[in-house]
C-alpha beads as a LAMMPS data file, in Angstrom:
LAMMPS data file: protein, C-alpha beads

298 atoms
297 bonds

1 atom types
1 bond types

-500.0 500.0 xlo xhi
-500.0 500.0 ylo yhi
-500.0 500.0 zlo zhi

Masses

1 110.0

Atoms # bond

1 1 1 43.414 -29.373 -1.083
2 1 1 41.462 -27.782 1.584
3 1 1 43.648 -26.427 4.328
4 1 1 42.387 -26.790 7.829
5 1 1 40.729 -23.529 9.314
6 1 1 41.596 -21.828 12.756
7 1 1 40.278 -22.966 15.807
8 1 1 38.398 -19.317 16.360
9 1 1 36.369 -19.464 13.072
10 1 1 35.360 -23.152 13.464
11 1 1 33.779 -21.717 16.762
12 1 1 32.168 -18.835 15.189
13 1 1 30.767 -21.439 12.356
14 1 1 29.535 -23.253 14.826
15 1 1 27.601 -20.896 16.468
16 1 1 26.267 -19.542 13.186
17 1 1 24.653 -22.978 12.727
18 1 1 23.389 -23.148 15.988
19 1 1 21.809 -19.949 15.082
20 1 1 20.657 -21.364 11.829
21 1 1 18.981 -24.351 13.873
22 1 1 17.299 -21.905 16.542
23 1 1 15.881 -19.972 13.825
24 1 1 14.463 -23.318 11.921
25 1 1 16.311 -23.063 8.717
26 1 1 19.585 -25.767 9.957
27 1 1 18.082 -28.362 7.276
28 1 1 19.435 -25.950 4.056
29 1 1 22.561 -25.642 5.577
30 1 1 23.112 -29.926 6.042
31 1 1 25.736 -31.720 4.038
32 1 1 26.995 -28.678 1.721
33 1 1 30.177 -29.349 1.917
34 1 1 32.341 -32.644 2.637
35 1 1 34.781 -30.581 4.117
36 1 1 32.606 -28.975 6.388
37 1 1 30.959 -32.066 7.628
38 1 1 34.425 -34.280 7.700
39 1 1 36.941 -31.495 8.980
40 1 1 35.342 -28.770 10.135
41 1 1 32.583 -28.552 12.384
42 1 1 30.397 -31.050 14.719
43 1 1 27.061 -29.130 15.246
44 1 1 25.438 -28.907 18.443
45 1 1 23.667 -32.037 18.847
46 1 1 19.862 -31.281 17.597
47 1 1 16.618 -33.617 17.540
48 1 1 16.080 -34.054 14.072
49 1 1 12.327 -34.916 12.960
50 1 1 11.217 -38.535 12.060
51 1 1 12.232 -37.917 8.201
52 1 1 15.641 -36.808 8.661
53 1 1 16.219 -35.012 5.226
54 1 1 12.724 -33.067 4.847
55 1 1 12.855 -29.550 4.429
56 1 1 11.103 -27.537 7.077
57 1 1 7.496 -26.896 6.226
58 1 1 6.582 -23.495 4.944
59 1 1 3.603 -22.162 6.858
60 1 1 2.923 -19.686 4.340
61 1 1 -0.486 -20.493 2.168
62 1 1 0.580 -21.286 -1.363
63 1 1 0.325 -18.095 -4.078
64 1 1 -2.145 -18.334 -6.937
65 1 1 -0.879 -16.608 -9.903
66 1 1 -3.719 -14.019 -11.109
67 1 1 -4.915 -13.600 -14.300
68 1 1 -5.867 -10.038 -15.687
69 1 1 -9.231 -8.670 -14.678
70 1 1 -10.822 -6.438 -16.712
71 1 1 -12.606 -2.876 -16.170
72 1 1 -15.394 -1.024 -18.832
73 1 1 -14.460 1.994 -19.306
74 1 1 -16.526 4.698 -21.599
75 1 1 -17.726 1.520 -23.481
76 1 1 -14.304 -0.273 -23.641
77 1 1 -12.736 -3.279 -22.212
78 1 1 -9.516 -2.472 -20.334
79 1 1 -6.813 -5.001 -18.695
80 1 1 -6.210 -4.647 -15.536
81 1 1 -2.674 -5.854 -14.772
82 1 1 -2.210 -8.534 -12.194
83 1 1 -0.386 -7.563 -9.085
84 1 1 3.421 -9.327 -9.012
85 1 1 2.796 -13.309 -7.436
86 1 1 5.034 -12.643 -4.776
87 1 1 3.323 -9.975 -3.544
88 1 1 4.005 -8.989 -0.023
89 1 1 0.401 -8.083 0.275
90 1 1 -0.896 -10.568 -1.656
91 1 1 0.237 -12.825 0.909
92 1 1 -1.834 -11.740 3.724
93 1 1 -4.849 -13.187 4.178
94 1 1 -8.225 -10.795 4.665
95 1 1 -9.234 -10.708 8.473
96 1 1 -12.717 -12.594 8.978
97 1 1 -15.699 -9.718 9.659
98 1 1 -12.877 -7.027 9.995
99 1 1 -14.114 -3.480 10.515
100 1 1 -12.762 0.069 10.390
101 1 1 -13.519 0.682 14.050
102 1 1 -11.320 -3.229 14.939
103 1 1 -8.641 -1.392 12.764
104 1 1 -8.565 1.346 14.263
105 1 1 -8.646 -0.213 18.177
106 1 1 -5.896 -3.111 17.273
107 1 1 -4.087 0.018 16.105
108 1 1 -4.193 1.738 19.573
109 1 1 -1.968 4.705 20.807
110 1 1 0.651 2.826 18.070
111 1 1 4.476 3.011 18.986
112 1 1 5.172 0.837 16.226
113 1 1 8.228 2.853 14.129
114 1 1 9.681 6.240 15.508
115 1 1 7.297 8.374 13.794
116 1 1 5.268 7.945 17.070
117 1 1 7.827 10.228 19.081
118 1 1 7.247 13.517 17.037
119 1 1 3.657 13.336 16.055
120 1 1 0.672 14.831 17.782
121 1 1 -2.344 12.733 16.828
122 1 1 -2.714 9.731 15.099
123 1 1 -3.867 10.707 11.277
124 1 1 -6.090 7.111 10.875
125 1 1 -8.481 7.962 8.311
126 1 1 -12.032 9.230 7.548
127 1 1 -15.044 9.066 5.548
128 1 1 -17.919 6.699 4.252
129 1 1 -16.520 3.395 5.631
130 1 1 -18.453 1.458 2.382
131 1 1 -17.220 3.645 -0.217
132 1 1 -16.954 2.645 -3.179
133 1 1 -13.803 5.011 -4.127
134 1 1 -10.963 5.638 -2.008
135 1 1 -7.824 7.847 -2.194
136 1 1 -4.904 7.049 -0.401
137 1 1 -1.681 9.874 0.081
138 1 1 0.799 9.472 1.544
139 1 1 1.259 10.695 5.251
140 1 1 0.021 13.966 7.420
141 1 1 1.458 17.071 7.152
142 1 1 0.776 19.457 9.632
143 1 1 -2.634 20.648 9.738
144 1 1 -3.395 16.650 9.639
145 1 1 -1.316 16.298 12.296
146 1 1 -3.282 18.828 14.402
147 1 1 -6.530 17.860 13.199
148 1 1 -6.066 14.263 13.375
149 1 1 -7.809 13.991 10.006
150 1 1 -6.779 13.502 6.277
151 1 1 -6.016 16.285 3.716
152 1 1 -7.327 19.377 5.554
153 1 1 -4.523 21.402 4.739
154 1 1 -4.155 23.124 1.054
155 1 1 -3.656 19.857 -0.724
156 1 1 -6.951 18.737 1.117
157 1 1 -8.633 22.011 -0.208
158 1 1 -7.798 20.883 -3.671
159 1 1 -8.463 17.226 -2.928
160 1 1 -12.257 18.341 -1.782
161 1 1 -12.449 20.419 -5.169
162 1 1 -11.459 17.318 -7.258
163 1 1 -13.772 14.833 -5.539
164 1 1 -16.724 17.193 -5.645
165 1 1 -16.021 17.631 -9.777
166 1 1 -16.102 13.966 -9.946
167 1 1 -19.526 14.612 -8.809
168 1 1 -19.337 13.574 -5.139
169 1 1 -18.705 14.997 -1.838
170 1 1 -15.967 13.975 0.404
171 1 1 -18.553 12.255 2.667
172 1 1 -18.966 9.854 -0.336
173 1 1 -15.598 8.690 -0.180
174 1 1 -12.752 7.356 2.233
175 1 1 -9.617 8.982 2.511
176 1 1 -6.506 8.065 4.289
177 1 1 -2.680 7.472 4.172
178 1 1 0.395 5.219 3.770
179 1 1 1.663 6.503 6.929
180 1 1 -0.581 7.413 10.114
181 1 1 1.803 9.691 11.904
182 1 1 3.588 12.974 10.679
183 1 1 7.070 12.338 9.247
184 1 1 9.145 15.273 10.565
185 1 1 9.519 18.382 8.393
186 1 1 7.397 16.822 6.488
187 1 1 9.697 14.393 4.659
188 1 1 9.211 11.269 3.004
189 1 1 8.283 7.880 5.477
190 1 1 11.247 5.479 5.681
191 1 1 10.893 1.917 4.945
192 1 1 10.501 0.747 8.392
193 1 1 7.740 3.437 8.611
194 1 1 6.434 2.064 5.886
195 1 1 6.803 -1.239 6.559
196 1 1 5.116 -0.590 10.573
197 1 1 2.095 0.936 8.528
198 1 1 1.014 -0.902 5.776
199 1 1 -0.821 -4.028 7.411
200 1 1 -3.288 -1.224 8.612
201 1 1 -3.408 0.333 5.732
202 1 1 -4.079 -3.019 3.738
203 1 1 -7.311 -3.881 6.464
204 1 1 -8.401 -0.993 5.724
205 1 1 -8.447 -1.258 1.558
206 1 1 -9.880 -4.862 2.521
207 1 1 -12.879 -3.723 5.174
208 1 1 -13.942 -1.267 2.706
209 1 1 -13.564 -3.575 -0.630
210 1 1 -14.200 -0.424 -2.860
211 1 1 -14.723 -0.435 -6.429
212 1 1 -11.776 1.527 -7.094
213 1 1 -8.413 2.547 -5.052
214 1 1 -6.823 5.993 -6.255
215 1 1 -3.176 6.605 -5.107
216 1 1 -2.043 10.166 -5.116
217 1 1 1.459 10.082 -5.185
218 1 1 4.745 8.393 -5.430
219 1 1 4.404 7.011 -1.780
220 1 1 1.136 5.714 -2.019
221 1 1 1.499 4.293 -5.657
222 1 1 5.047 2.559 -4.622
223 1 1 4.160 0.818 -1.593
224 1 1 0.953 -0.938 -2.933
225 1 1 2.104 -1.461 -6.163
226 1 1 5.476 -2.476 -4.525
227 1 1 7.720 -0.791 -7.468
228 1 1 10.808 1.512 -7.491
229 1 1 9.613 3.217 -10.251
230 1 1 8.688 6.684 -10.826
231 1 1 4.821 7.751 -10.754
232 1 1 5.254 8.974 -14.429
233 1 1 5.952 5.736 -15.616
234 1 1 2.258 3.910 -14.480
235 1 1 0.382 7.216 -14.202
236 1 1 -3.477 6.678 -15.470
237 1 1 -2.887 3.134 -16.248
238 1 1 -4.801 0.517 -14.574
239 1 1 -3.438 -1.557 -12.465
240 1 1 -4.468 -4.036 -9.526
241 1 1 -3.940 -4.319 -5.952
242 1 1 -5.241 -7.363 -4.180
243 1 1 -8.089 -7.319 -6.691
244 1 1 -8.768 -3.866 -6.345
245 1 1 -8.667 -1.904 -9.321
246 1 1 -5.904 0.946 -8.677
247 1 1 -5.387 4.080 -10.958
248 1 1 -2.276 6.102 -9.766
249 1 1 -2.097 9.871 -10.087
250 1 1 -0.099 12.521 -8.859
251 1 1 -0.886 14.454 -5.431
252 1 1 -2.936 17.392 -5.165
253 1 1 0.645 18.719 -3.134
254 1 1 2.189 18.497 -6.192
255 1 1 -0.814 20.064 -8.214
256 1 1 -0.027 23.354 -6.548
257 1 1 3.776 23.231 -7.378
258 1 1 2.969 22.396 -11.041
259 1 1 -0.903 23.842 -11.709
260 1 1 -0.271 22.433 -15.270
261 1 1 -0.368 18.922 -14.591
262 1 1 -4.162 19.514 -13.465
263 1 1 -5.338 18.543 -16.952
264 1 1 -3.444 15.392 -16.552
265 1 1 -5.457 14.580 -13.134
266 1 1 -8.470 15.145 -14.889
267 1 1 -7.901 12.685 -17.461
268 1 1 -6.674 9.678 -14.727
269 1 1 -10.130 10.733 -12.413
270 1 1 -12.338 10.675 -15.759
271 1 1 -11.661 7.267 -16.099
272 1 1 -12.265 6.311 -12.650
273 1 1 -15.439 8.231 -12.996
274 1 1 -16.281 5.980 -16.029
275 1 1 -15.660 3.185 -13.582
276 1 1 -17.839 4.345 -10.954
277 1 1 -20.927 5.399 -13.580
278 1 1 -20.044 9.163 -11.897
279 1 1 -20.894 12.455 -14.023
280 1 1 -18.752 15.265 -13.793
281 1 1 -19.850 18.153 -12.072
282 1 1 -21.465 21.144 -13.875
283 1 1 -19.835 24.619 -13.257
284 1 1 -22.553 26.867 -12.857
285 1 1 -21.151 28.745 -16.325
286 1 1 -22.016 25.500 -17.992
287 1 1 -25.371 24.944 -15.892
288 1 1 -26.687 28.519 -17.160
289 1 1 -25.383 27.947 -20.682
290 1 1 -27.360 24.874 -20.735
291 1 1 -30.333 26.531 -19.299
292 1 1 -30.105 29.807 -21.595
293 1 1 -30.517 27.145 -24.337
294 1 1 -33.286 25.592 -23.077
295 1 1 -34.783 28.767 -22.489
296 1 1 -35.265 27.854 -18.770
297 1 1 -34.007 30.490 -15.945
298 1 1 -31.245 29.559 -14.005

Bonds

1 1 1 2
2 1 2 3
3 1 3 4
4 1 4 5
5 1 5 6
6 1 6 7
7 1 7 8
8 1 8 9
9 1 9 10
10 1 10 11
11 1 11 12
12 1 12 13
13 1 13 14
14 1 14 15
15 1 15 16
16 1 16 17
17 1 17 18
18 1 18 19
19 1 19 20
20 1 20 21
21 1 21 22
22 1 22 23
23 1 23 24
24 1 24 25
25 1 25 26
26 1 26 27
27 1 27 28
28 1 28 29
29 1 29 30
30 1 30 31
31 1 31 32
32 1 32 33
33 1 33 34
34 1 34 35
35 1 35 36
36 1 36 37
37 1 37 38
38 1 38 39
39 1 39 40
40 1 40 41
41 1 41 42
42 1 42 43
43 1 43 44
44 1 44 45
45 1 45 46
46 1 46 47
47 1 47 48
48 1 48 49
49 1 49 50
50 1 50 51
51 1 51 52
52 1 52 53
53 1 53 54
54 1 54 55
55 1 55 56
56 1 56 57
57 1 57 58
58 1 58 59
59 1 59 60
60 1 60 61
61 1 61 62
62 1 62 63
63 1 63 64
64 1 64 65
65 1 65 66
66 1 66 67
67 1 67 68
68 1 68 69
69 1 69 70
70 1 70 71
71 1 71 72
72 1 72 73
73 1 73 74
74 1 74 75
75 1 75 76
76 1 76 77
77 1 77 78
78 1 78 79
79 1 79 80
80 1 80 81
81 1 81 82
82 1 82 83
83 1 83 84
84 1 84 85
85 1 85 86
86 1 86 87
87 1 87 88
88 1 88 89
89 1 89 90
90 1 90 91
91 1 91 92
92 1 92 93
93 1 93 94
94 1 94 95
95 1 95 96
96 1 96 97
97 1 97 98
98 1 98 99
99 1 99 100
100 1 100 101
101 1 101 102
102 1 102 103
103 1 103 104
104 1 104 105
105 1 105 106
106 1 106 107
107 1 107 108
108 1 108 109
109 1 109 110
110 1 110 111
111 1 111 112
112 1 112 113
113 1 113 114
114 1 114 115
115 1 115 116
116 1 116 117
117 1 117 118
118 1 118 119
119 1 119 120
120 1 120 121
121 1 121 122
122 1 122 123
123 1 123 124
124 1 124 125
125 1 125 126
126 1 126 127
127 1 127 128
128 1 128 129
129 1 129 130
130 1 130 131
131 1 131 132
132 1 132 133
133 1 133 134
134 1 134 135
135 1 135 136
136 1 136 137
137 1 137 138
138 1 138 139
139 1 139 140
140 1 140 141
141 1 141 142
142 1 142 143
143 1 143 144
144 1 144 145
145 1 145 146
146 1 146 147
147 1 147 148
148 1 148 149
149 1 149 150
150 1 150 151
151 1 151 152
152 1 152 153
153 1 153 154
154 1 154 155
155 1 155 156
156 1 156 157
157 1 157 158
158 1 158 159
159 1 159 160
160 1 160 161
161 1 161 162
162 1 162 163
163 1 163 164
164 1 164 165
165 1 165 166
166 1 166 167
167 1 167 168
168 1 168 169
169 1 169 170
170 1 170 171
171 1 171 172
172 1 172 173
173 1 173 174
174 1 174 175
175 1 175 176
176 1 176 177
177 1 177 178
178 1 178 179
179 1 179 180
180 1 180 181
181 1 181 182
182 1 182 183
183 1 183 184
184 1 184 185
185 1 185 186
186 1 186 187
187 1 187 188
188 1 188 189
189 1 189 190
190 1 190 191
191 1 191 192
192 1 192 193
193 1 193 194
194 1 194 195
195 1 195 196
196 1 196 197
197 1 197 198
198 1 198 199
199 1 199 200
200 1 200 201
201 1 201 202
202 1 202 203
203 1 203 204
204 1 204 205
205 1 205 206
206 1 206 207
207 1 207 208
208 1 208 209
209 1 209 210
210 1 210 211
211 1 211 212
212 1 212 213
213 1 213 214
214 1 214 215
215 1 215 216
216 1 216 217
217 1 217 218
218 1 218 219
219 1 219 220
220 1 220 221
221 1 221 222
222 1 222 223
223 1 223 224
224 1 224 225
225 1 225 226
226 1 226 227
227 1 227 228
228 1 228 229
229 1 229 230
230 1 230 231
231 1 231 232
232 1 232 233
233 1 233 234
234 1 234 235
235 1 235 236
236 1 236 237
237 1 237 238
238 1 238 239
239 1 239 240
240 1 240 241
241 1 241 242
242 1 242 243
243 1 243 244
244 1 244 245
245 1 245 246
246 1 246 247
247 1 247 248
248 1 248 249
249 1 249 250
250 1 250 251
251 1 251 252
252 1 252 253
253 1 253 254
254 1 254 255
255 1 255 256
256 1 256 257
257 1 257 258
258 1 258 259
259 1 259 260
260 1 260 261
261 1 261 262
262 1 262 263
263 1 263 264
264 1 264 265
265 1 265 266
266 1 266 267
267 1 267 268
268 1 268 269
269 1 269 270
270 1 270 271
271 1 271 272
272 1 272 273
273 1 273 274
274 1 274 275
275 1 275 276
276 1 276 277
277 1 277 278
278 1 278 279
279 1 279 280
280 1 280 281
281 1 281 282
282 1 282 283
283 1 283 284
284 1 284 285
285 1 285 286
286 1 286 287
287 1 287 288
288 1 288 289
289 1 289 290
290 1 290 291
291 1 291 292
292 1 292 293
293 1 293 294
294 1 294 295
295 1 295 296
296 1 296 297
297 1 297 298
């Protein structure tokens, strides 16, 4: 037998359901329990629709489970893996005629998390706004910060050097970040940072529509693949993000901790290259090797 409840939490359930009912969810919550309904509680009186036991309508657009696309690579047919169904992202629809520069103002002077208190400027992004390639890190560090732009400190340096061996120049390409604003010292964003930034960052990806979407990083790869998992795991495999064809790889910062992993880089941005129909750049050792043998001067 059910023993009758205080008089204290009947009033706190009650309010709880009203709470339920303000928020639009009250139907889940009817006739769940006899004793409830017999004993217990007498809801605030509500206006129930016309069809008294329909479930409030979700306004959500329904998800269409994707099938694997499929990239040519050096000759080869590779699976791209679908992105999850319930995809956060997946479930925003693309802006009609959306632009960098509408980004960019709907973005304003943004006070959206708590990053906004310590930063200097707003790190929004840069380059050729219909690139076919773009890289994507995961916040500013300092020079950034002061700059306003994308990788322009170190790691930029060595970003520059590895787009211009893919056989392009940064102007070629867009760059930008998880995060628009400097996380102190430097430190990883927080989910609510994360979480205040990536609807940008997602207009962005879907103005541009590139070709191919490059994640340097655990950040960057996390967020729009929406895993827990480690980098290492998915590293220079392809995957997919809102259609996009995404190749994860680590970033340049961690390139100059660990200059042995650069071999490993190489390999992931080879196979975007093969993507992208891009030829690798030729030192000019190589170029005057090749010349030499032609017996042409360099």
């Amino acid at each position: 037998m059910f023993e009758r409840i205080s008089q204290a939490l009947q009033e706190k359930l009650s309010r709880r359901l009203a709470y339920y009912h303000d928020i639009g969810i009250h139907q889940f919550y009817r006739d769940r329990s006899p004793f409830l309904n017999s004993q217990l509680l007498e809801p605030p009186p509500v206006e129930l629709p016309a069809e008294e036991d329909a479930l409030p309508k979700s306004v959500r657009k329904p998800m269409v489970p994707l099938t694997p696309s499929v990239v040519v690579e050096a000759g080869q047919t590779i699976k791209v893996l679908p992105q999850p169904v319930a995809s956060m992202f997946a479930s925003m629809d693309r802006v009609a005629g959306d632009s960098l520069l509408k980004i960019r103002t709907d973005l304003g002077e943004c006070t959206r998390c708590k990053l906004s208190r310590t930063r200097n400027k707003i790190v929004f992004g840069d380059g050729n706004a219909k690139a076919e390639l773009v890289f994507v890190g995961e916040g500013p560090g300092h020079d950034e910060d002061l700059q306003g732009l994308p990788f322009v400190g170190r790691a930029g340096k060595l970003l520059t050097q590895m787009i211009e061996a893919m056989g392009l120049q940064r102007r070629d390409v867009y760059i930008c970040n998880v995060v628009k604003c400097r996380p102190p010292q430097n430190r990883a964003p927080e989910r609510d940072e994360v979480g205040a930034c990536s609807p940008f960052l997602t207009r962005q990806l879907d103005a541009i529509a590139p070709k191919v979407i490059v994640c340097l990083g655990n950040i960057a790869a996390q967020t729009l693949l929406e895993t827990t998992r480690g980098i290492s795991h998915f590293r220079g495999q392809w995957q997919e993000f809102r259609g996009f064809p995404l190749m994860a790889t680590y970033h340049p910062a961690y390139l100059l901790r660990n200059p042995a992993a650069k071999g490993e880089v190489w390999k992931d941005l080879q196979k975007v290259m093969a993507v992208l129909g891009l030829e690798a750049k030729k030192s000019k050792s190589a170029a005057a090797d090749q010349s030499a043998s032609a017996g042409k001067p360099v």
